[in-house]
Structure formats: C-alpha cells, structure tokens
N, C-alpha and C positions, 0 to 999 in steps of 0.2 A: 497814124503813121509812126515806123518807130526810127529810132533816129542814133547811130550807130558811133560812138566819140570813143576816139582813139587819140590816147596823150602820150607822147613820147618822150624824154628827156635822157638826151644823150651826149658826156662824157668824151672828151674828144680822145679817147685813148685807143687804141689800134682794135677794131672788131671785136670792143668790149661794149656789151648791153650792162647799165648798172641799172635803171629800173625801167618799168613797163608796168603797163595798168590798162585792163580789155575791162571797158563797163559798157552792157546792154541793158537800153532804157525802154520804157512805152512810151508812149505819144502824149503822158501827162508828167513826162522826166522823173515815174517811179521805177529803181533799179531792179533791175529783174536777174541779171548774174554779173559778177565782178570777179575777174580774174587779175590776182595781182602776182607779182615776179619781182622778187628783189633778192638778186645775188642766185645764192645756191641754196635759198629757200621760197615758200610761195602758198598762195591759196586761193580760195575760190570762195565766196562767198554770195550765197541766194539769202537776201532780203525775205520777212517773213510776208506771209499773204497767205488770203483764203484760200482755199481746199478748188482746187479749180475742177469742172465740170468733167471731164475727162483727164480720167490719171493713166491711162494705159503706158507705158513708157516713160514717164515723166519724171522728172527728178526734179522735187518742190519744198519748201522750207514752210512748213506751216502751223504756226503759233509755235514757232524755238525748238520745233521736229522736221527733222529730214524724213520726208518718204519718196523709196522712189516706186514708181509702178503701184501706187496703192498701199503701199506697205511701209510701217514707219520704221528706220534705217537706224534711228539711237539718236539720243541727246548729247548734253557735255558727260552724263555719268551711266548713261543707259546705249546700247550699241550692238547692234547681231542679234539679240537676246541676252545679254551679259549685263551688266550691272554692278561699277564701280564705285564700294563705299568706306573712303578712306582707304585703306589697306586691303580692304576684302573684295576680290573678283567673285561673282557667283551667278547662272542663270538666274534673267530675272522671274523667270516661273519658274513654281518650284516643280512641277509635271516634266519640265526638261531633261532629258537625257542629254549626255553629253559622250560621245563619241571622238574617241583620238586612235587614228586608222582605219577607221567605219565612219559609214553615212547614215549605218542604221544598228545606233547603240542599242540593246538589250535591255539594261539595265541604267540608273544614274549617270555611271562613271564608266563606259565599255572600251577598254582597250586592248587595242591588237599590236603585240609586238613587244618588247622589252621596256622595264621601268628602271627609270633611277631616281632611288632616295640621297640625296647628298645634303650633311651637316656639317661641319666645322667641327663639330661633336656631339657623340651620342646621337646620330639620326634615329629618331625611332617614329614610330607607326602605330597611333593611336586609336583604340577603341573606347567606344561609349554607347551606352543603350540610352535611349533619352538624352538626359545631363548627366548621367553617370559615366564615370568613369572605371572600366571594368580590367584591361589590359593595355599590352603593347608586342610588337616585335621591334625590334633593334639590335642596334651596337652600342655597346658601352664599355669603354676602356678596351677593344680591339676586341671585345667577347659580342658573339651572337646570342639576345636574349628575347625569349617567352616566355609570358609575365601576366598573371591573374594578380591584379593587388587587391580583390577581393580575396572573402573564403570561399570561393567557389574552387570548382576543378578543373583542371587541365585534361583535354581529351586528343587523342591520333587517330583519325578514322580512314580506315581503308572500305570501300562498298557502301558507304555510312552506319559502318558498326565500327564500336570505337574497340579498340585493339591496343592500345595502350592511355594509362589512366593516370594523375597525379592529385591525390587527395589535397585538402588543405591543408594537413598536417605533415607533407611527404611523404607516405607511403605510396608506392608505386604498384601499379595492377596490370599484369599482365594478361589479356583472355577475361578481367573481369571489371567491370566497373565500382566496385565497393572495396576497395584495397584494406585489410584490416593489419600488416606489418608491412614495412619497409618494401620487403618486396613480394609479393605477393602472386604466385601465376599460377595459373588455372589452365593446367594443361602439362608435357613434357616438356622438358628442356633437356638441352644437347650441350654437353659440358665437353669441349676440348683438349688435346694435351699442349702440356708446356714443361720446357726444363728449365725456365727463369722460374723462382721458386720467392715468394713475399710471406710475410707471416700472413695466415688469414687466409692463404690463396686456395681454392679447391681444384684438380684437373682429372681427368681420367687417364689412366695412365693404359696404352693400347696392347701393350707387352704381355705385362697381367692378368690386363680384364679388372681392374680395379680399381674406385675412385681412392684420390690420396689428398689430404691436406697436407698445407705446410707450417709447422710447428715455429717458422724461424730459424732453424737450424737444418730438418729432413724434410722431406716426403714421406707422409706417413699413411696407412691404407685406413679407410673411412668407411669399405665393403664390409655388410655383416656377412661372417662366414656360417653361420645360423641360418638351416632351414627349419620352416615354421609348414606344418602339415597339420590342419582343424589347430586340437588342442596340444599338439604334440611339437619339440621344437627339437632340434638334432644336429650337431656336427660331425663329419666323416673324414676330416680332412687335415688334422694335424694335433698338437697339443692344445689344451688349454690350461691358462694360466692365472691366477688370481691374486692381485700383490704381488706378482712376476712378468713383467715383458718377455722372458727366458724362460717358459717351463720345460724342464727334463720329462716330464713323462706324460702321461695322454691327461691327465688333471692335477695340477700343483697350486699348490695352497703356500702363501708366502705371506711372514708378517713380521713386521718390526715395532717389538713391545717389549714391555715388563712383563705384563702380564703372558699365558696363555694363550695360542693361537688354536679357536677351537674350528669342530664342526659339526655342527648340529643337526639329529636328525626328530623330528618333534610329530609328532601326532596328537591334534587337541582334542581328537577323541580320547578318553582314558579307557574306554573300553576296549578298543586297539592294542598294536604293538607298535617299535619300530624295528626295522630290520634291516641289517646291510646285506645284499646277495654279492658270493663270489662265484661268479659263471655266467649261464647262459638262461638257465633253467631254475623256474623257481620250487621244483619239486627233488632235482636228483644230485644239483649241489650244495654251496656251502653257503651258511651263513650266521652272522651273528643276530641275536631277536632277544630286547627287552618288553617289557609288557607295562600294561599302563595301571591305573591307580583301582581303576575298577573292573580289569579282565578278570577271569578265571583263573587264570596264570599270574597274576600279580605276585610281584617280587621275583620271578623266573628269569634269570640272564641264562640265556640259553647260546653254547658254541655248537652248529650242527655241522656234521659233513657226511652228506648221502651218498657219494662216490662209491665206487667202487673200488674193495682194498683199501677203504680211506682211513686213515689212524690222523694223530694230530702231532707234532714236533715242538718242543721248543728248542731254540736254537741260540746260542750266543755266540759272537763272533764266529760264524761259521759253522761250529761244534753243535752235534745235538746233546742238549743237557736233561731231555724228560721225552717218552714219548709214550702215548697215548694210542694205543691199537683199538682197531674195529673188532675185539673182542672182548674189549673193557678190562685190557689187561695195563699195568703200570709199568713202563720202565725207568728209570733213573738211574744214567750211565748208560743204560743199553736203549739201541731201536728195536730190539725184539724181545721184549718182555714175555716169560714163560710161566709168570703166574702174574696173582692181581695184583700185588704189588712184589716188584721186582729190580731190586737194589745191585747194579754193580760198583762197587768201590775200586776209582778207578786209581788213587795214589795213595805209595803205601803209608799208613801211620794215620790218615785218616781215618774218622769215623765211620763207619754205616748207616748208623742211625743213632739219630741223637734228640730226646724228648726232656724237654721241662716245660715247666709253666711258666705264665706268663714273668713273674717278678723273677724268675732266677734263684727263689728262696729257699726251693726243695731239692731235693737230690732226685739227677735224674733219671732215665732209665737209656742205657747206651749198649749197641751192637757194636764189638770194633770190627777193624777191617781184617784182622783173623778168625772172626767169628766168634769169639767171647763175648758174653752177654754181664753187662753191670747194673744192680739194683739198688742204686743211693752211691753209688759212685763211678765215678768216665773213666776211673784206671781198674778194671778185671784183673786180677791175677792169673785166675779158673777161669775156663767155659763158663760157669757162671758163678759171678762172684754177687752173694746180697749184703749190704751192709745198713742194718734199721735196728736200732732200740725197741721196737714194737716185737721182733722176731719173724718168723715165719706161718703162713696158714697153708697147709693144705687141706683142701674143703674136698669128700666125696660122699657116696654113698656104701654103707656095711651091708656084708652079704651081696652086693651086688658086682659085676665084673669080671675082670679073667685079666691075670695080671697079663702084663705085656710083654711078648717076648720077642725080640727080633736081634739076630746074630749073638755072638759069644762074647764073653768077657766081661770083665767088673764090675757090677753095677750098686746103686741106691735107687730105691724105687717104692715110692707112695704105693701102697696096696690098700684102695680103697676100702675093698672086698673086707679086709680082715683088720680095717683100722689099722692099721702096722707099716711103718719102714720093714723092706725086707733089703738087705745086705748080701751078696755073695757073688759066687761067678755062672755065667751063665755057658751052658758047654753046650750048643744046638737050641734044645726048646727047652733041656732041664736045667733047673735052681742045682748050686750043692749047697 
C-alpha cells in the first residue's frame, strides 16, 4: 500500500505559497518522486532504483541515469546525446549528425538557413586536416580574409574545375592551375577603356582600335602596327621612326652622338653583294651594289640606273653641278653633255680645267675659261702658252701623213711627214 504525505507550510501573507513539497512513497517509505516548489524556482526528483520490468512510458532514475520510455535521457554531464566537458558541448557519439533546421542532417553539422560567426575581433573560421592546421576565412582589422598558412595553393572552383589559382609564392592563374608569373591566364582577356589614366595602367582605347598604356604623364598606343605574314613582316600605314617619335618621312633614322649615325647593310656571305634598290623592280631600276671579299666583282662599287632616259645628276643646293648621261657622256656645268667629257665654265675668270698632282710641286696643266691652254703655268698668255726648262717634243712618224689642212690663215704646224715645222698662210687647202 502506498501512502501519499503532503507537508505544507504556509506564511500568513495574502495568497502567497512560500514552500510546498509533493513526496510519493511505496509501502516500505522508499521515495519513489519528490516534487519540490520553492519561490519561483523548483524540482523534481526520482530517487535511484532498479531498471523496473516494464519501461514502456515510464520516467525512471536508474543508477544516477534518467530514462524515460527505455531510453536514457542524460546525466549531470551527458543529456539528448550531447555531452558536457568543461567548456566543450559535443555529441556524445561521434557517428552523430547534428541538424539545425533538419531532422535529417546529411552530414556532421547540416544547416538550413543563415549563420552567424560573431567575435569581439578577428572572428575567423578555422580549418585543420587532422591536427593540422591548414587555413581560415575571416575578418581581420575590417578586411575579409582567405588564408592557406601552409605552402600549399589557393583554388576557385566553379563545376569543380578550379578556374582561378594562387600559387605559394603569389602568382595568380587564370584558366590554369600551375601559375608560372604573377599573373598568368590561359585563355583571352577583354581589357576595357578608361580615361583616369595611372602610370602602369593598360586600356583599349575604342575610338582607335588600339591598346594604350600610360606612361604617367599620356596614353600611349602598345598596338603593333607590324604585320607579320610566314617570314615576311610589313607596315602600310604611316612613318616609321627610329631614335624619333616624329619621323618626317616613311623611314627616319635619328641619333644623338659624337660619333656617326650609321646604316648598315651586311651580307656574311663574301661571295655576295649588298645592294640598295631605288624602285620597284629589281631589274629596270636603280641602285647602288658593293661586293664582297670573295665575289667575282670584288672591289666593284657599282651606281646603276636601268630607267629609261636615265643619266645621273649631282646637285648642290638645288643647282646641278655634274651630270652623267645614259650615253656615257660627262657634263660639268651643263645637263646635256655633247661629248664625253664636257666642260661649261659657268663664271668668268674661272678656270676650266685645272690639273696638278697630288703635292702641288709641279706646274700644272690649265684650260682657262677663254680657252687658252697653259703648260707649267695657270696664267696663258696664248691659246697656248708652254713654259718647261726640258723644251718641247713633238713625237711622229717621217714619210708618213698628209699635213692638215682645214680653213685659211696663219699657221705653225708639226709636219710629221717631213720632220719639219712648216710656217706660213693657208689660202683654202694651199700652203704659200
């Protein structure tokens, strides 16, 4: 028989309960539930005992464990399945999934619906394989960070192909996993325009059609204008300039030196030549052609001009001072030379022709520009004046000849024929 004690002790204060105490006994006064109430706190306590025959429903404390219905409920540090030690909350199997907005986690940790990480500072989100410690995501100092503190690599994967790449050393890979420079992509990129201009900056500029960097100061174009066809490479499209930002003409050569500003045309074969072509064509116009150490031609500085009508000019300031016919005739003074060499003297008092060697030591031999001819001296008195301490030779053959005779009047005349000066006037074709 079980036997029901109800203690009450009550406070004479207006429909205030200060304590109360419900204890249910069995029929050998062992307590079987204690319900106590004091204030606006309270508890319930079941006394421990054996595993009783029937647990269906039952809510039983047996040996310092709560089960109810069969099932044990938790200790003072074990409870649901959880497990309280010290500071650490964790299922007490470690097979549990743990579920927060499911009833049927997936995984360890399944949650549905948003998280929050909150620090005080630097909250971050710690990874580890093992005991190791491999990265993190966080905040630190108001920056969002991803973070290998190993040497390993940083990967982005979209489809799970990783799509961008962060070496251990910082190079960054685009399109590849093995980044070998800073930045590295394997594939196009699509470069934009912009009119804020930073030194270093690169954009394309849409106007143009040209990419441009900026120097710090311009925009400057970074498009080669060089088309490249097999082995052949070619511009059509403006000046080019060399030691000039500025060239005046379709190839300018610029240089600031002491020395020589050359340009070199080199053939390592010496069997060869080199040759500059003017035109189009390398058989009907112009050009200049030296030869090499072991052509056939060696030693040959060759000027050709195959044109048509082609002669050659020199020119000074504007003035042609020599010119060279495609008849192999000379002029000097004139562009129309009427023999092979052909001398106009163009101011008076100059000479015509003026011949010495090289030291200046001998007297020379001079045409003036009246056509007096001087033989050991530049002032002629005569048509022809000789002046030598040696005398004169006239060198022919005797017996041989027919004196010469053309128009009338005074003459002196070497007469081969008869070894003889002949002296006198000539009247048509007869001597007197």
């Amino acid at each position: 028989m079980k036997t029901v004690t109800t203690t009450l002790l009550l406070l004479l204060f207006p429909f205030l309960i200060l304590s109360q105490k419900v204890t249910v006994k069995d029929d050998v006064d062992n307590i079987l539930l204690e319900i106590n109430d004091e204030g606006v706190t309270g508890s319930i306590t079941l006394p421990g005992l054996f595993v009783p025959s029937v647990t269906t429903n039952k809510l039983y404390n047996a040996f310092g464990q709560l089960y109810w219905n069969g099932s044990k409920l938790g200790t003072s540090t074990q409870a649901g399945g959880w497990t309280l030690n010290g500071l650490n909350l964790y299922p007490t199997s470690s097979s549990t999934y743990v579920g927060i907005g499911t009833t049927t986690p997936a995984l360890p940790l399944h949650v549905i619906g948003d998280m929050r990480l909150q620090e005080p500072a630097n909250p971050l989100l710690r990874f580890y394989l093992d005991n190791t410690y491999h990265g993190y995501v966080g905040v630190i100092d108001s920056d969002v960070h991803l973070s290998n503190v190993l040497s390993g690599k940083l990967f982005l994967k979209t489809q799970n192909a990783a799509r961008l790449t962060v070496d251990g050393s910082g190079n960054v890979g685009i399109g590849t996993m093995a980044p070998t420079q800073k930045l590295d992509v394997s594939g196009a990129i699509r470069i934009g325009s912009s009119a804020t201009g930073n030194v270093g900056a690169i954009r394309y500029n849409s106007t143009d059609k040209v990419f441009e960097g900026h120097d710090g100061g311009a925009w400057k174009s970074l498009s080669n204008q060089w088309v490249t066809n097999a082995s052949t490479i070619y511009y059509t499209g403006g000046k080019v300039g060399i030691g000039t930002s500025g060239p005046t003409s379709l190839l300018h050569l610029q240089g600031n030196t002491g020395d020589r500003v050359t340009l070199t045309l080199h053939n390592v074969d010496d069997s060869g030549s080199e040759r500059l072509f003017f035109g189009t064509s390398t058989s009907s116009d112009a050009y200049i052609e030296t030869y090499g150490s072991t052509s056939a031609n060696t030693g040959l500085f060759r000027f050709l001009n195959n044109r048509t009508s082609a002669h050659f000019d020199w020119v000074i300031n504007t003035s042609k001072k020599m010119t060279l016919d495609n008849g192999g005739n000379l002029g000097v003074g004139t562009s129309t030379p009427s023999a092979k060499t052909h001398i106009v003297q163009g101011t008076e008092g100059e000479d015509a022709l003026l011949v010495e060697d090289e030291l200046s030591d001998a007297t020379p031999f001079v045409i003036k520009d009246d056509g007096s001819v001087g033989i050991g001296t530049t002032a002629p008195v005569a048509r022809l004046h000789v002046v030598d301490t040696n005398g004169v030779v006239f060198d022919g053959t005797t017996n041989v000849g027919i004196l010469p005779v053309s128009g009338s009047g005074t003459r002196l005349v070497w007469y081969p024929a008869k070894a003889a000066f002949r002296v006198g006037s000539v009247i048509g074709s007869t001597w007197d």
